[in-house]
N, C-alpha and C positions, 0 to 999 in steps of 0.2 A: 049492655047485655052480652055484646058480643065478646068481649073480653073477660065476663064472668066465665062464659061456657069455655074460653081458652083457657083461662088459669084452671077450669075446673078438671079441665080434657088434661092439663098439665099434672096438677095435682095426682090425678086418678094413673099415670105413667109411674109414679114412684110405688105405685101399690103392691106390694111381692114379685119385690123385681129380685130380691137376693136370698137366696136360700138359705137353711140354718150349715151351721161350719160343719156338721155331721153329714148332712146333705151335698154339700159342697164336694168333703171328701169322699165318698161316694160316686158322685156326679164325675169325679176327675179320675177314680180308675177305672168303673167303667167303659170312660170315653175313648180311651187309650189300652185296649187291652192288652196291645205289646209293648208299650210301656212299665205297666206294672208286673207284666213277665218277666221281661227283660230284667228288670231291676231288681224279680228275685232269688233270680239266677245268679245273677252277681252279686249279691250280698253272701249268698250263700254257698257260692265258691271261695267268694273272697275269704271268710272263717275259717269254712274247712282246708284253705290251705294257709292262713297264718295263723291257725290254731295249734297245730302239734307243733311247732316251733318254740310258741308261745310255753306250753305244757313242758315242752323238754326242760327247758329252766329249771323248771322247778322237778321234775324229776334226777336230772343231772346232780342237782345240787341238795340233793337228798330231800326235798320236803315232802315229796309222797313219793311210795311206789306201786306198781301193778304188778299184781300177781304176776301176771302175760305180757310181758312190756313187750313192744318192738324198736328195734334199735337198726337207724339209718345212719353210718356213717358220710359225713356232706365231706370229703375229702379227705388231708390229712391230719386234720385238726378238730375236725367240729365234727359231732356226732347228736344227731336226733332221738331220743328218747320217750316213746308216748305207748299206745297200744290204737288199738286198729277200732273202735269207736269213739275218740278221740276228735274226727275229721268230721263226723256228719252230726257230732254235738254242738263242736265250736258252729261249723254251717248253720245250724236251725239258731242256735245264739245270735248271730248275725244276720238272720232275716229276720227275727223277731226285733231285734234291738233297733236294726234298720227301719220296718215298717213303726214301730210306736213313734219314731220319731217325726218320719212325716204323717203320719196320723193325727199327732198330739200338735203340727205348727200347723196345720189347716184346722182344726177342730178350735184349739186354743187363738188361731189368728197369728200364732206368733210367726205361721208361715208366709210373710211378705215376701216370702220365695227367698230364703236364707244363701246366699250361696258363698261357700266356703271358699280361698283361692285353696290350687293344688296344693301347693306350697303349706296352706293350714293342714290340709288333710294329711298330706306327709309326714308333717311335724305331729299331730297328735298320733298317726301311731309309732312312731318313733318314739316318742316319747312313753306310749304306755308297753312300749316290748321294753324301753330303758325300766320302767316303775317293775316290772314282773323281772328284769333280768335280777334287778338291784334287791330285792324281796329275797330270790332265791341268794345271793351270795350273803347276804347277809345271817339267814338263817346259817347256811353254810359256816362260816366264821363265827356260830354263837352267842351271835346278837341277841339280848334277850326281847321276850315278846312284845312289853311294852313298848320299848325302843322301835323296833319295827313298828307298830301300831302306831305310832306316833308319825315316824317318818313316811310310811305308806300314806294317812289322810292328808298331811302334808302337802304332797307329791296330787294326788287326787282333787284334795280344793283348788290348789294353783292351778293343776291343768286345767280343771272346769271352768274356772276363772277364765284364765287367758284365751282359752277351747272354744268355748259354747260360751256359756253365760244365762243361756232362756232357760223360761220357764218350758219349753218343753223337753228340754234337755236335762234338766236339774230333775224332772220325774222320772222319766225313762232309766236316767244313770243308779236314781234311789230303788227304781223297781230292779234292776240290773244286780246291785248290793246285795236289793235284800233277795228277790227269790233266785240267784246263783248260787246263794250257800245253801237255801234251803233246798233245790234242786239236787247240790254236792250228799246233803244229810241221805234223804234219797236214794241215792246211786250208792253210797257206803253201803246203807245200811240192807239195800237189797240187791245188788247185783250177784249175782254165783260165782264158786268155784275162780276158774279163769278171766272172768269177766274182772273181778274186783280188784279196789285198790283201797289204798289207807295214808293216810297223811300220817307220818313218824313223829310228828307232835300233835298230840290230837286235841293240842292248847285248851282254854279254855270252855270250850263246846261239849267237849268230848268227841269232836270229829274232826277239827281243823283251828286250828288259833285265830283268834277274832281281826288279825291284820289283813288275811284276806277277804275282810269286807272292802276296802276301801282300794284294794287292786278290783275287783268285780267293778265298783263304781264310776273308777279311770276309764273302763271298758265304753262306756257311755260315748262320751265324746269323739274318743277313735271312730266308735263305728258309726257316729250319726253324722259328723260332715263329709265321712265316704259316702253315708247314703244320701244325704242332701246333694251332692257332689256330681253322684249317678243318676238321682231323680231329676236334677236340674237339666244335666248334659242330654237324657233320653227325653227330657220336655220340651226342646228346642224347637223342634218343627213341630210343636202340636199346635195346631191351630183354633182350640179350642177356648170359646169364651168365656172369662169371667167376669161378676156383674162384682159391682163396689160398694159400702153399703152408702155411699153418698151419691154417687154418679149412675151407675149401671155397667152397662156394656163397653168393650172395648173398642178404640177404632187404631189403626196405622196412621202413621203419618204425613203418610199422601192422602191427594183430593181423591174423592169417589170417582169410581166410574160412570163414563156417560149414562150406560144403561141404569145405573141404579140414579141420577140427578133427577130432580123435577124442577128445580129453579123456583122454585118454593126459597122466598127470602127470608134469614134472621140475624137480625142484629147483632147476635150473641156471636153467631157460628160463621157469619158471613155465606151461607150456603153450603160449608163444605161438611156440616153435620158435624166437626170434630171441633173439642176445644180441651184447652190445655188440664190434667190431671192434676185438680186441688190437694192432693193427699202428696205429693212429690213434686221432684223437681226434674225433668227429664227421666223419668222413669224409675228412680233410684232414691232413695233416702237415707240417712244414717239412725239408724238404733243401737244399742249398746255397744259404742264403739265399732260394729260394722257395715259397712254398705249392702243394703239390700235392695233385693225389686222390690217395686211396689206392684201389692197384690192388688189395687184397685185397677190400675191399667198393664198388669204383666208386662213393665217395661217399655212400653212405649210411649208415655210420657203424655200420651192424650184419651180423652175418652167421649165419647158420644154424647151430640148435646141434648140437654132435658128439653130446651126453651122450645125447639121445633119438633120436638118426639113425634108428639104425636098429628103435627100434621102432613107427616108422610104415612097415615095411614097403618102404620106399626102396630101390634098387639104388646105393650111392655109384657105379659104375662107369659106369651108364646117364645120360651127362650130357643129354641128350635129353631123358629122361622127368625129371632135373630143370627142364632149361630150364621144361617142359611145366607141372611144378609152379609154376615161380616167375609162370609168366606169370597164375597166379588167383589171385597176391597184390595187392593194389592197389598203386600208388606211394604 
């Protein structure tokens, strides 16, 4: 009997102990509300200043112009080309592009906490100022449109390829495609006066040639392992728990504190309530070719044992009064 009512006390521990992925993401900006400040502050500087850069290209090299351009000479060589709405377009591009995408790896799962090295995030926007320069010189030298269309998706599947590769990335980059040109239709079609501009091939659309789909797309990748990059780096010190959908809660490394021991014995955990994280290996696993955290134990490679849950007296339900728990465990 008495091991009925244990396995039963045990069972009854798993019972919504994991919230739905929507909930989750929720749960995690909430928690942190200067984290998800922070982080849209920077995405959104970040655009508005690699965005007229970006735009110059293609103005310089003739493919659109502005009624109102402004023109920054960068020294004796290089001159900047865009207009003055320009900066807090590209900016809202980049906090929107940024948040879908950690939106869409916590929602979807694919967020085992993705973290890009510098080194990738460098190279993809490298890579996508190389795709927007190489666009505009081409047009420039009369490349015909196909040709470009061809080379741009090219240039766009490889990067995503090599870039990202997820399914939350592969939606965001499509949503990116498609409503940046329908945003461009938009802004053509109703800005005023000085405000407007016009693309000088108005290709196949009638407002823009169908090859800047697949520059828009490129867009994706650039700005989601920045923001993965930033999300991760500003997550560092949260100390915030998440529960796994096999395990639960998370623990550190180290043995509990005296205060929280009862010397309550188990086999499994040896007393010290932590055992090794089945979903990884030290905290880290590989998927699509790259190393990620594991979201069941955010990297610490252990999680809380089931076996003795609930004989210290724990509510599985009350994630609160676990949080409250984990925070008088040491790192």
């Amino acid at each position: 009997n008495n091991n009925n009512n244990n396995n039963n006390n045990n069972n009854g521990s798993d019972i919504n102990t994991t919230p739905s992925p929507t909930q989750t993401l929720i749960d995690t900006i909430a928690s942190n509300p200067t984290r998800s400040i922070s982080f849209s502050i920077l995405m959104t500087l970040c655009g508005a200043a690699l965005g007229p850069f970006l735009d110059s290209y293609h103005s310089l090299y003739g493919v659109l112009t502005y009624d109102t351009p402004l023109v920054f000479p960068l020294g004796s060589y290089l001159t900047c080309v865009t207009t003055y709405w320009v900066p807090p377009l590209f900016g809202v591009a980049a906090f929107l592009i940024g948040w879908l995408y950690i939106g869409l790896d916590v929602v979807l799962e694919d967020s085992d906490q993705i973290q890009p090295s510098v080194s990738k995030v460098l190279i993809g926007i490298s890579y996508f100022t190389f795709q927007y320069w190489l666009s505009g010189i081409l047009f420039a030298h009369v490349v015909d449109r196909a040709s470009i269309l061809v080379l741009m998706s090219a240039l766009a599947a490889g990067g995503f390829l090599a870039l990202d590769g997820t399914l939350s990335g592969f939606i965001t980059s499509a949503a990116t495609a498609i409503g940046g040109p329908l945003i461009e239709v938009g802004l053509i079609s109703a800005l005023p006066g000085s405000w407007a501009y016009h693309y000088n091939d108005a290709g196949e659309t009638g407002f823009f040639p169908l090859w800047i789909v697949p520059v828009y797309f490129l867009g994706g990748p650039a700005n989601g392992n920045l923001a993965r990059s930033f999300w991760n780096a500003l997550g560092k010190d949260d100390s915030a728990v998440s529960e796994s959908s096999t395990m639960g809660v998370v623990v550190g490394d180290a043995e509990l504190l005296p205060s929280i021991r009862t010397g309550i014995q188990c086999s499994v955990c040896q007393g010290t309530r932590a055992v090794p994280c089945p979903n990884c290996d030290d905290g880290t696993y590989k998927t699509y070719g790259q190393q990620v955290v594991c979201k069941g134990c955010r990297g610490k490679g252990r999680v809380i044992c089931r076996s003795c849950f609930s004989e210290y007296g724990d509510d599985p339900n009350d994630i609160q009064g676990i949080r409250r728990l984990m925070d008088q465990m040491p790192d």
